[in-house]
N, C-alpha and C positions, 0 to 999 in steps of 0.2 A: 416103519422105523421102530422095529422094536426095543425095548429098554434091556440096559445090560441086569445081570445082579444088582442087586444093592443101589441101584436110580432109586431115582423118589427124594423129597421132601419132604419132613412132619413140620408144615408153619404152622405158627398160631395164626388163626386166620381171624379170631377178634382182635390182636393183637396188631394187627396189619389193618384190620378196618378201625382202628383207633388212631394212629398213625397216619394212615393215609382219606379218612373219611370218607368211606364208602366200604363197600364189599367188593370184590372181585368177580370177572367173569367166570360160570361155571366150567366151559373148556380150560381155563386157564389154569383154577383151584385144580382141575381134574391131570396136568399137562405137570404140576408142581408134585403132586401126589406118586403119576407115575413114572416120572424124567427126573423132577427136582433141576436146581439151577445149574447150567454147562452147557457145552456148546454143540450144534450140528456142524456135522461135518468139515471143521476147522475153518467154520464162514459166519456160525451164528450164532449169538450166543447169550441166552435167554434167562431173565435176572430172577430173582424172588423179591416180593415185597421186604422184607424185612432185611434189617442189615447182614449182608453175610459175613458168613462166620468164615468162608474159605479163601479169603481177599485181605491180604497186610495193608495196604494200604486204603485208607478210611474215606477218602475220596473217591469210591467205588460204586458201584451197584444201582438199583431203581434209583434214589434219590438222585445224586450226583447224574443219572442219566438224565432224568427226569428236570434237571436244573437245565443240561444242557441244551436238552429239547427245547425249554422255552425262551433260550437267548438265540439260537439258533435259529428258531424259526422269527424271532422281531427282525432279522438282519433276512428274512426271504418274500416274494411275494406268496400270498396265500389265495387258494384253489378261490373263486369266485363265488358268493353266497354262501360258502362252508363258516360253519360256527369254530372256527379254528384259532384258538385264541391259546397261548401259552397257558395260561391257568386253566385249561382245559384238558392237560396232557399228562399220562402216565405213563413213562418210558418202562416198557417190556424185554426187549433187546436190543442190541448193535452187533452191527457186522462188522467184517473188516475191510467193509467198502470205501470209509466208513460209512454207513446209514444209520439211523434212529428210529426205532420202529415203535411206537407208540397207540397207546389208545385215545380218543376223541370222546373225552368225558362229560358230553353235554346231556346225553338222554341218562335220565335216574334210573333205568334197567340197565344195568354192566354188562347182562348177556346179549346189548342194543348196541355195546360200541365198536363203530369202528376200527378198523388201525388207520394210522397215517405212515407215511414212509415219509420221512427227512430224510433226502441224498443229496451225498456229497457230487454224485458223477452221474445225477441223473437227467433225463430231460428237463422234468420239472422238478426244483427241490422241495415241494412239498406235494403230496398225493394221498387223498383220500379213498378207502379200499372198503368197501360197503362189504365187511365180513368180519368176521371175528380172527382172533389170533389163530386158533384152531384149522379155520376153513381157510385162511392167507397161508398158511404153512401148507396145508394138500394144493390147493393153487399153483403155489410157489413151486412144490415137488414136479406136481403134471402139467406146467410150462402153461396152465388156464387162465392166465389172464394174457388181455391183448400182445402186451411187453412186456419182460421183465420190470418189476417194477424197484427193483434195487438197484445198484452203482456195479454188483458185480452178478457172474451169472454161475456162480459157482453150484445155488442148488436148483437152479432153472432146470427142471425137466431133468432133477435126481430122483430117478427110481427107486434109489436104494442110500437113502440117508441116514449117517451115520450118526446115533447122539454118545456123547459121554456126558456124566454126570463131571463137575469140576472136580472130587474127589477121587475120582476111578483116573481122571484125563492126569492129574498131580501124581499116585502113584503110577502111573506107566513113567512120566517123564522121570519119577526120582528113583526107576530104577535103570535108567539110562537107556530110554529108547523111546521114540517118538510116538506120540499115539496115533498118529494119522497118517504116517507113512510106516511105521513098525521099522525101523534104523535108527540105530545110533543120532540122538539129536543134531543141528546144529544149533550156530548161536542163539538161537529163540529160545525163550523162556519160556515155562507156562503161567497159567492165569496166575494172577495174584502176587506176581513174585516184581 
């Protein structure tokens, strides 16, 4: 999955560990750096710590996910023996399964956290994935874990996934052509509108 032109993110990453209390995992810092926040293959679509700037509406992003994440999982049962507690969770991405794809913020190493998968349509809706975001995304690609572990199977055993940053995905749409099918939109919007 290579990055188009102009991907990437410059976060402030003290600024984000002040905010969010802690540091970030290195894949992650590394995934912000060279993708920055937008979506794979018009299935997933991976936040930045800090508020973004590419999103009108202010009920957006990590936090607002991150809120989600942990009402969402008190209304689920949780994986057995897992330290899976809402104030444990840093929401990373959503799909448009919907799912919530989060880290399990109990061990004080970032580059230690799990993801959790919150699904809407999945067997279980909560699942702990002993990998980091990094290696849950090559996973994901090369179809390496037992099941799908999301509600849809859009990038299950995608070879060749496609990222846009939200800024590259907004000018394809505003100049009247869809990014992910290259046609003329339809009614769909893009991010942030």
């Amino acid at each position: 999955m290579p990055p188009h032109a102009n991907a990437g993110e410059s976060v402030d990453w003290a600024a984000a560990g002040r905010i969010w209390g802690t540091t970030f995992p290195r894949d992650y810092v590394t995934f912000m750096a060279e993708y920055g926040e937008g979506t794979i293959s018009d299935f997933l679509y991976v936040l930045q710590p800090l508020p973004s700037p590419y999103w009108t509406d202010p009920d957006t992003g990590m936090r607002a996910e991150t809120a989600n994440a942990g009402e969402l999982l008190m209304g689920v049962p949780r994986p057995p023996g897992s330290a899976l507690t809402p104030d444990r969770l840093i929401a990373w991405g959503v799909t448009s399964g919907p799912d919530l794809l989060c880290w399990l913020t109990s061990d004080p190493d970032p580059d230690r956290w799990p993801v959790v998968v919150l699904g809407r349509d999945t067997p279980e809706p909560a699942t702990v994935h002993d990998c980091g975001m990094a290696e849950f995304l090559r996973r994901l690609f090369l179809a390496g874990f037992g099941k799908c572990p999301l509600s849809g199977t859009r990038l299950w055993g995608e070879h060749a996934p496609k990222f846009l940053h939200c800024r590259e995905e907004r000018r394809i749409w505003d100049a009247g052509i869809d990014p992910w099918t290259t046609t003329a939109p339809s009614a769909a919007r893009p991010p942030g509108t």
